[in-house]
N, C-alpha and C positions, 0 to 999 in steps of 0.2 A: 504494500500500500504506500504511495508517494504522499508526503506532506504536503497540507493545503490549508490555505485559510477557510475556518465554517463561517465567520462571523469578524467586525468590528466596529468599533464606535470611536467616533474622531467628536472629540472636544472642542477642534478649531485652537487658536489664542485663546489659552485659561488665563493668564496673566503676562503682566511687564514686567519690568525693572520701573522703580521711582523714575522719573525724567530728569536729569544730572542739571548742574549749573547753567547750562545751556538751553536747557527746557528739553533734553534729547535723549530719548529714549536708549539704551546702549542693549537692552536685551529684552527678543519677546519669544515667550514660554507654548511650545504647542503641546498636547498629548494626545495617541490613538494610542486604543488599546487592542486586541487582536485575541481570537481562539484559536487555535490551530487542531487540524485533524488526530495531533496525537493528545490532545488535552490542555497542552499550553496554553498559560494567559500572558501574555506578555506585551508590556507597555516600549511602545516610542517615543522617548520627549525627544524633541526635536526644539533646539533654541538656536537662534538669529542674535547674529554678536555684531556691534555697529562701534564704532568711536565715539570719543566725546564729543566727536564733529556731526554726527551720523553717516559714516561713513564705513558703509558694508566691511565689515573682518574676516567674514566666516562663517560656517553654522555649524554645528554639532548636531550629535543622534548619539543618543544611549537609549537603548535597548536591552531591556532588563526581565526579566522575569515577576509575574505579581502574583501571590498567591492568593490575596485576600480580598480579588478586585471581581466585581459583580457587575453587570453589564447595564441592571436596573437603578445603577447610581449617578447622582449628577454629578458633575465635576468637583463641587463643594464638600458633597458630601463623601466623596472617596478619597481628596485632599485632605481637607479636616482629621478624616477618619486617622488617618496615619500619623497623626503627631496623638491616639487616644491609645497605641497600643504602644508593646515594647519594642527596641529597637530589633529589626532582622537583618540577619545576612544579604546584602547585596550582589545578587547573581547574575551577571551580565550575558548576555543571550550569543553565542557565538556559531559554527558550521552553517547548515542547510536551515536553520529555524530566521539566524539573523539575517540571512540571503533572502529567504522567501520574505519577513515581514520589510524590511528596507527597500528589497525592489517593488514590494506594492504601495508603499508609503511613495516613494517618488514618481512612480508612473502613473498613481490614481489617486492621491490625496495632496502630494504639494501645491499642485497648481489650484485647487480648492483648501489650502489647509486652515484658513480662515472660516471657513463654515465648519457649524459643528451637525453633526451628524447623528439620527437615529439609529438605533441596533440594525447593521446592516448584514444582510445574510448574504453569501457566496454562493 
């Protein structure tokens, strides 16, 4: 059986960074979350890194494993949630699992990654 997404839910922009002396934003915060065919829940944040000028840097993706992420939570409530438990191990998502959720992050949700999305089925 080849691995495939069942399911995901894109948040769009949960959050910024404060807007710096310049009134300029330097960082903005996205997360999708993802099922995969062998069970995985595994979250994308995806953040936009700008200068104190706004002046594109770069962006980042870490992709991480979630164990405690439920798909009928809103962004608040599953943020929140995680500063209510104890701390866990951080498990970064690596082979065919970070391949599969990365290339559908970029080829089907960047150029929309500002809209947040209902439970979407595969």
């Amino acid at each position: 059986m080849s691995l495939s997404i069942v399911r995901y839910r894109n948040y769009g922009k949960a959050m910024e960074a404060e807007p710096n002396k310049n009134n300029i934003v330097t960082h903005n915060f996205y997360w999708c979350f993802f099922e995969l065919s062998n069970g995985a829940i595994i979250d994308v944040h995806y953040t936009e890194n700008y200068d104190d000028n706004g002046v594109d840097i770069g962006d980042d993706y870490t992709i991480s494993y979630q164990e405690d992420y439920s798909f009928d939570l809103s962004f608040r409530e599953w943020f929140e949630g995680t500063f209510k438990k104890p701390a866990e191990p951080f498990y970064q998502v690596s082979g065919d699992e970070y391949d599969l959720v990365k290339e559908f992050y970029v080829q089907n949700i960047y150029e929309i990654r500002d809209k947040e999305t209902e439970i979407e089925y595969i």
